[in-house]
C-alpha positions in Angstrom: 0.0 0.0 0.0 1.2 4.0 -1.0 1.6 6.2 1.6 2.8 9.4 2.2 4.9 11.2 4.5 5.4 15.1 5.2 8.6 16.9 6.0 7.8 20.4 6.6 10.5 22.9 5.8 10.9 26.5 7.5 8.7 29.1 5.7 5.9 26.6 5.8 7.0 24.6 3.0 5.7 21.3 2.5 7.2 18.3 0.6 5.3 15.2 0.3 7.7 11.8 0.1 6.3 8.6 -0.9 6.3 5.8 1.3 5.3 2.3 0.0 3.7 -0.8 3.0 2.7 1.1 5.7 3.3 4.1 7.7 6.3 4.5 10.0 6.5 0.7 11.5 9.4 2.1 13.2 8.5 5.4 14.5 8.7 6.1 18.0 6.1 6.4 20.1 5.3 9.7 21.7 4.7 10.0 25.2 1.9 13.1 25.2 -0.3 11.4 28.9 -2.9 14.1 29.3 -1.1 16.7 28.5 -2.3 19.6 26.0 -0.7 19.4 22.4 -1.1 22.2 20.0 -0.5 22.2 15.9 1.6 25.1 16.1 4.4 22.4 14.3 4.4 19.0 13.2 5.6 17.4 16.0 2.7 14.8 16.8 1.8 14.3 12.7 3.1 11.2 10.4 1.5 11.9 6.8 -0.7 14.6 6.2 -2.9 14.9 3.0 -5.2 18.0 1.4 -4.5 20.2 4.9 -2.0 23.1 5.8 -1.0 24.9 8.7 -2.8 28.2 9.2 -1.6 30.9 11.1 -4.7 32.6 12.9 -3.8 36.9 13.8 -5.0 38.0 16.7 -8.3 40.1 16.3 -7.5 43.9 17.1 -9.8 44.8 19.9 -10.0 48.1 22.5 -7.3 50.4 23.5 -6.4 49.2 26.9 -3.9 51.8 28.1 -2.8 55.9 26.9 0.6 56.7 28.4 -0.8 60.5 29.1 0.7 61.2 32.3 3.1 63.8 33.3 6.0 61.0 33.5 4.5 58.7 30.3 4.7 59.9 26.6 5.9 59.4 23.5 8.5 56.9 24.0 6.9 54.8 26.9 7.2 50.9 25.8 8.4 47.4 26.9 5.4 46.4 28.4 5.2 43.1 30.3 2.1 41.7 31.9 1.1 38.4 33.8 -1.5 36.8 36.2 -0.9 37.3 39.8 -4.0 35.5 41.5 -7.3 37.6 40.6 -5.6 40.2 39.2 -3.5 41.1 36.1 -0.5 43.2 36.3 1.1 45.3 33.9 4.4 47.0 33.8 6.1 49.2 31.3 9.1 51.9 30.8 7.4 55.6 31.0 9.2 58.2 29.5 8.2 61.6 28.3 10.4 61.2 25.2 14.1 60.1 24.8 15.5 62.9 26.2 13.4 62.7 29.4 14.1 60.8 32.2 13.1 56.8 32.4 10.9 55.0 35.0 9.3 51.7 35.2 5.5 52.2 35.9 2.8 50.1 36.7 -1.0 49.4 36.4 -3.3 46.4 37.0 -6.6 45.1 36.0 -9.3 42.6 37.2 -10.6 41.6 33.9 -7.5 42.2 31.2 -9.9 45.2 29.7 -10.2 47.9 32.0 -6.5 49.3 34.0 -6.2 51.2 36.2 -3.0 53.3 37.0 -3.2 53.0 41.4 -1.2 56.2 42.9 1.4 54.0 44.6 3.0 56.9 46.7 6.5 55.4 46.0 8.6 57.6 43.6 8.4 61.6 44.0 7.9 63.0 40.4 7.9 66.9 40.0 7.3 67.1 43.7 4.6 65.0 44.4 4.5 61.1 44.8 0.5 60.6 43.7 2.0 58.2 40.8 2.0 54.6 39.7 5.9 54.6 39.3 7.2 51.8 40.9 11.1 52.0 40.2 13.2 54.5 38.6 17.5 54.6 37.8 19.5 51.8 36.4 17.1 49.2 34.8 14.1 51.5 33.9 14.5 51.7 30.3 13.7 47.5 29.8 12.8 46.8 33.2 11.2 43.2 32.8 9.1 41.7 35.8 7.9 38.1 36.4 6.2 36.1 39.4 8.4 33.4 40.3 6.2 30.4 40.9 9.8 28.2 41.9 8.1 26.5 45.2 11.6 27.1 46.9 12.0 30.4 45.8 11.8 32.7 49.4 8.9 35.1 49.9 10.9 38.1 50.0 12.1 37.0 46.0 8.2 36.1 44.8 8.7 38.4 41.9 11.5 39.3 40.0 12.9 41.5 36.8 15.7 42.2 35.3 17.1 45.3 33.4 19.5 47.7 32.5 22.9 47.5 30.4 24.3 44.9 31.3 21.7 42.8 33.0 20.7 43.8 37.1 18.5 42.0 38.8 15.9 42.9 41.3 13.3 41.3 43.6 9.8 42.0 45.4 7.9 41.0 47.9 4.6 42.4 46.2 5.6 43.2 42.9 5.5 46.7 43.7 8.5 48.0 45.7 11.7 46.5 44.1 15.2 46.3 45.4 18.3 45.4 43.6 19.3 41.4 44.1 22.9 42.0 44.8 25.7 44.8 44.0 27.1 43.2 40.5 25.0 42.6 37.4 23.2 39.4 37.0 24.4 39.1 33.2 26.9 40.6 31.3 27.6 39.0 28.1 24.8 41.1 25.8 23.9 43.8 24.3 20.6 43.3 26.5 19.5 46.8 24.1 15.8 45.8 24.3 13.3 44.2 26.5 15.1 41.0 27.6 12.6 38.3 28.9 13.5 35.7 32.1 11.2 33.0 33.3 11.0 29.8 35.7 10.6 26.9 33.5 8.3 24.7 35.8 8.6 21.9 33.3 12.3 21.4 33.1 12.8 23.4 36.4 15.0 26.2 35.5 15.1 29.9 34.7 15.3 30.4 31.5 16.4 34.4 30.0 16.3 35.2 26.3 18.5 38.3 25.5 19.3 40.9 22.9 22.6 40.7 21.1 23.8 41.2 17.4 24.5 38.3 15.4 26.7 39.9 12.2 25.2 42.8 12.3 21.5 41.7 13.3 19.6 42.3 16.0 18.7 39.0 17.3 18.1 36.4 20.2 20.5 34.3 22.7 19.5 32.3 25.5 20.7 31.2 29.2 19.4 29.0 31.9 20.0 28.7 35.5 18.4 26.4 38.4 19.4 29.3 40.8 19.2 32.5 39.0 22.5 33.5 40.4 24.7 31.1 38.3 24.3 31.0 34.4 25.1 29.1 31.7 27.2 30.5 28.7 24.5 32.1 26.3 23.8 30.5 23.0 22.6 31.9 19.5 18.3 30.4 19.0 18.3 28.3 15.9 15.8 29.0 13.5 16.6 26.5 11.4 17.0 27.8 7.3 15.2 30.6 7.6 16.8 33.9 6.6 18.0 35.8 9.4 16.1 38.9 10.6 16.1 42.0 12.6 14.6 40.5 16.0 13.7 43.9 17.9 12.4 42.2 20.9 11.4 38.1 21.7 8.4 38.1 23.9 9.1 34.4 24.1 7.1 32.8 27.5 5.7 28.7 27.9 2.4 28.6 27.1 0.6 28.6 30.3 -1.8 25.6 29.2 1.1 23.5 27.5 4.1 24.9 29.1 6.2 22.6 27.4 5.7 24.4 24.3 7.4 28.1 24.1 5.9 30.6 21.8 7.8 33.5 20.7 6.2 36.8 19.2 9.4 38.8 18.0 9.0 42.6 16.9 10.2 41.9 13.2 12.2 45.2 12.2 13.0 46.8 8.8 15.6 49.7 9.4 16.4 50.8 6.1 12.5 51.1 5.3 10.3 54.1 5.6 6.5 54.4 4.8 5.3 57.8 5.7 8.6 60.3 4.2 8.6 63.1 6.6 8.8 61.3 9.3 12.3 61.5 11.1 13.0 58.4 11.8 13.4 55.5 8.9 12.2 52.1 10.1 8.9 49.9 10.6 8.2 46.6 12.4 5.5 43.9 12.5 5.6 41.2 14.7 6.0 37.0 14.2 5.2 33.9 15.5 7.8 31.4 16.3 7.1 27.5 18.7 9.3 25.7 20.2 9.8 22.5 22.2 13.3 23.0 23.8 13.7 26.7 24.0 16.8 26.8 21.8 15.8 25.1 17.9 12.6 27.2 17.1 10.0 26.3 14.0 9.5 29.7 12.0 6.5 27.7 9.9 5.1 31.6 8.7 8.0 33.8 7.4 4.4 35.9 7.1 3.7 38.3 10.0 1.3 37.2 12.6 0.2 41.2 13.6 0.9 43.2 10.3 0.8 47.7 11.3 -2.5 47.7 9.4 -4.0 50.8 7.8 -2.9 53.3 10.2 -0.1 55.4 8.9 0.6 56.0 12.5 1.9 52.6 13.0 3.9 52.6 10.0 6.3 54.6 11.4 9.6 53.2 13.4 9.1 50.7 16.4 5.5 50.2 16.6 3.7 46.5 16.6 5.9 44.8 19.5 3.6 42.5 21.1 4.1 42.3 25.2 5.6 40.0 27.0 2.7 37.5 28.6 -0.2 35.9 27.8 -3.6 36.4 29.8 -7.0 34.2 29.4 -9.7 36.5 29.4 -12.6 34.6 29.5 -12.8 31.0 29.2 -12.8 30.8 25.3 -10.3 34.1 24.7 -7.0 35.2 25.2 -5.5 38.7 25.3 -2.0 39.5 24.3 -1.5 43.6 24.2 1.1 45.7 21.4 2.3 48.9 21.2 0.8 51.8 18.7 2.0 54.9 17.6 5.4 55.1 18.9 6.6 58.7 19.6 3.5 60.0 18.5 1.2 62.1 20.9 -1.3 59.5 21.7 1.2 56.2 21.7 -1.4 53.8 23.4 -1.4 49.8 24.2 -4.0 47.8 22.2 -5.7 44.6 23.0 -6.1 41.6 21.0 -8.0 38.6 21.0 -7.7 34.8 20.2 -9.3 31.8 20.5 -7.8 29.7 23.5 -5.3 27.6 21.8 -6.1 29.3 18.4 -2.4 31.0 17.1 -2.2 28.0 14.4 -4.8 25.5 13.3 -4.7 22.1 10.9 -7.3 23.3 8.0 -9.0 21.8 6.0 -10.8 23.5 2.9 -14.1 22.6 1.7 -12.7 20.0 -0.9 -11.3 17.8 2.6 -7.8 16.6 3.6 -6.9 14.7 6.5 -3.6 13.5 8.9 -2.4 10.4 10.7 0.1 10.9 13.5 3.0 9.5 14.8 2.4 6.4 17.5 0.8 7.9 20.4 1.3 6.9 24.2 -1.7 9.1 26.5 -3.4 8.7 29.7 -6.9 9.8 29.8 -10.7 7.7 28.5 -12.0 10.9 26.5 -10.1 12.2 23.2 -10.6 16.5 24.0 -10.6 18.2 20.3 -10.7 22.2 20.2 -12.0 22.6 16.3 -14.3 24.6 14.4 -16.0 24.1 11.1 -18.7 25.5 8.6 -21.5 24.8 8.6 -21.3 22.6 5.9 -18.0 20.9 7.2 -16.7 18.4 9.6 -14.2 15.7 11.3 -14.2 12.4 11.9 -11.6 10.5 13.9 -10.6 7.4 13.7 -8.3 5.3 16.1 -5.5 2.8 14.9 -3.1 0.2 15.7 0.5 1.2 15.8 1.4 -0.2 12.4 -2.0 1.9 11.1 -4.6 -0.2 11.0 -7.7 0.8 11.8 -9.4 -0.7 15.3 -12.8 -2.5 15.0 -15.3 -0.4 16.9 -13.4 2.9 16.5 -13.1 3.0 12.7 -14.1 6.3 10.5 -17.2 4.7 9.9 -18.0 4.1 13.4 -16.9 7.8 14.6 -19.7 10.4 15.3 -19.5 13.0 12.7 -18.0 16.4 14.4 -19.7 19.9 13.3 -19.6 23.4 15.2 -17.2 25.1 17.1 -15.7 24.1 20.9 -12.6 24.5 22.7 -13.1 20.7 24.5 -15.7 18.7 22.6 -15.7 14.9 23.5 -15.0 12.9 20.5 -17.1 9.6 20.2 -17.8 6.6 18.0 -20.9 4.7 17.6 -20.1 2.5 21.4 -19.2 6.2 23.1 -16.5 8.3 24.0 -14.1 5.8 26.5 -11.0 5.5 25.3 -9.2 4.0 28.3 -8.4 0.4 27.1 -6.4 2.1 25.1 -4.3 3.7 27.3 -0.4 3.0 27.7 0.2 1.6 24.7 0.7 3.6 21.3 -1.9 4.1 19.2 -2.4 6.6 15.8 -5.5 8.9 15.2 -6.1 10.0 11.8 -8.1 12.9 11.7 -10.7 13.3 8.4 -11.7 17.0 7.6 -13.9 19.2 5.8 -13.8 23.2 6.3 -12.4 23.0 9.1 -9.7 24.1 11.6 -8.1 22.3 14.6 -6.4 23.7 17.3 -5.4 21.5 19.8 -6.1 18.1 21.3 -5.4 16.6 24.8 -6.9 13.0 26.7 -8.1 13.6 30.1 -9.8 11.4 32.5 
């Protein structure tokens, strides 16, 4: 029997190799248990057929934040946010313009929409401390936060940032006053000219910093990794496999908080030598991109396209707009929020919302004429098969469970599986004798996936 195979080349670019009796005998098996796996590469996928990746934009929604105070203006930016129990903070450099003196400032929100600047009574500015300004000298201009959820890490170091030129470091006991870690820089072997991003990995148990430097000439991304955040490891170039090398403004990488074994990275893509709008002073525009990983260090650029393009708005077609913040927030329980910068050094530079599906930044698609998949031996631990999808009206999926060597199973054949139609972040797939998948469990099995008009996002087995 014919089958094929996919290899799937940086770019996006898919070659389809013939493979004659059977489909992979030998491939591993993949150990997923219950945990979430997303189509943002081809990890889980042996031979795919009539369907492509799809990158999926984030919808532009409200203005969430004007830097109009006395302190904030035209070249406010570097804006990180994160969950912190039932809030949502937000941090970000304010700065009149670039002759004016840098602070980091702060504001918070209980819903990711609506934020609120709180007068914090911390830092005097022009006399008078009723601000939200929550640090201010060496660091400020890419002063990066995070919570630390390392269960050893001490109270007094919950959250953490790091800034400055070379690399300080600084702690919190509330993520609003900040002191310095220790007297000597935390990093030193950067250019660290941009928002640098640091993490703890709860997965592989480590911090993890991604950092600016210049790779012959262009701006791009080097990471580090320490299980202490005092000692680090000798920083090394990302691999983006064959892809052309590009200006990388800033990384915004972070683990996807539902899969944190996957990175995501949103880089601020950046043109120099480019100008839109002529008398503007400044040559330069940006978009941003969207970049997975599985290790942190070799990344899958599958869309050389931009995933937030400046749009129709000649003010964001001038230099350094479109840099997506660092962090992820779920905003209700089918949406996420990620937040970007518009109209740099303009008068009304602002911070815009945007909006996905949970789990939607790539899909599997199928177009109307249908396509379908088969992957790779799977090893879960779960009874129900969890599918986030979405079709037409006139489309669908079925799925069908095999053997390792790809034979279909009696009972949970494509005929026998319940045709899928509508859209759900966790429907229950099912076959004609239900949904329970547990005899199934611990040994590898394949699920080819059949498809109409449709997208898939992500699938997961739970109990």
């Amino acid at each position: 029997m014919r089958r094929e195979r996919i290899r799937i080349f940086s770019g996006g670019l898919i070659a389809v190799l013939l493979v004659w009796e059977g489909i992979g005998r030998d491939s591993p098996s993949l150990f997923i248990g219950s945990r979430l796996e997303l189509f943002v590469d081809a990890f889980l996928i042996e031979k795919m057929e009539g369907v492509t990746f799809k990158l999926h934009p984030p919808k532009p929604a409200e203005i969430v934040l004007r830097f109009d105070k006395p302190w904030e203006g035209r070249t406010s930016g570097y804006v990180t946010v994160f969950q912190d129990g039932e809030i949502f903070r937000m941090y970000y450099r304010a700065q009149r313009d670039e002759h004016a003196p840098e602070f980091t400032a702060y504001a918070e929100s209980q819903d990711g929409i609506n934020w609120q600047k709180p007068s914090l009574g911390i830092f005097e500015f022009n006399g008078s401390r009723e601000n939200n300004i929550v640090w201010g000298g060496e660091g400020t201009h890419n002063f990066a936060p995070f919570r630390d959820n390392n269960p050893a890490v001490p109270d007094s170091e919950r959250y953490k940032a790091v800034g400055g030129r070379p690399l300080w470091a600084f702690v919190s006991t509330d993520g609003i006053r900040w002191k310095r870690l220790r007297d000597e820089p935390l990093l030193t072997k950067g250019a660290f000219d941009s928002l640098n991003t640091i993490f703890w990995d709860s997965e592989r148990k480590q911090y993890v910093a991604y950092i600016r430097d210049f790779k012959n000439g262009v701006r791009s991304i080097r990471r580090t990794t320490s299980v202490n955040f005092v000692d680090w490891s000798e920083p090394e170039w990302l691999d983006f496999g064959d892809t052309p090398l590009e200006h990388f403004y800033t990384n915004a990488v972070i683990p996807y908080f539902r899969a944190p074994h996957i990175y995501l990275a949103f880089p601020k893509r950046f043109f120099p030598e480019r100008k839109v709008v002529k008398d503007w002073p400044y040559s330069g525009i940006s978009d941003a991109v969207f970049m997975a990983s599985r290790d942190g260090r070799y990344w899958t650029r599958m869309f050389m396209e931009a995933f937030l393009r400046p749009g129709s708005d000649p003010a964001n077609w001038t230099e350094r707009n479109m840099q997506i913040a660092w962090g992820i927030l779920q905003t209700s329980r089918e949406e996420l929020s990620i937040y970007w910068i518009e109209h740099y050094r303009h008068p009304d530079i602002r911070v815009r919302r945007g909006v996905l599906r949970l789990d939607g930044f790539v899909s599997l698609n199928a177009p109307y004429r249908g396509g379908e998949f088969v992957t790779k031996p799977l090893v879960f631990h779960g009874r129900r098969l969890i599918i986030n999808f979405s079709t037409s009206a006139a489309g669908s999926i079925r799925v069908e469970i095999q053997d390792q060597e790809g034979r279909p199973i009696p009972g949970f054949t494509l005929a026998d599986s319940q045709e899928i139609y509508g859209d759900s972040i966790a429907h229950v797939v099912s076959w004609r004798s239900g949904f329970d998948v547990g005899r199934f469990q611990g040994s590898p099995i394949r699920l080819r996936f059949v498809m109409k008009d449709a997208d898939l996002y992500s699938i997961s087995f739970q109990p």
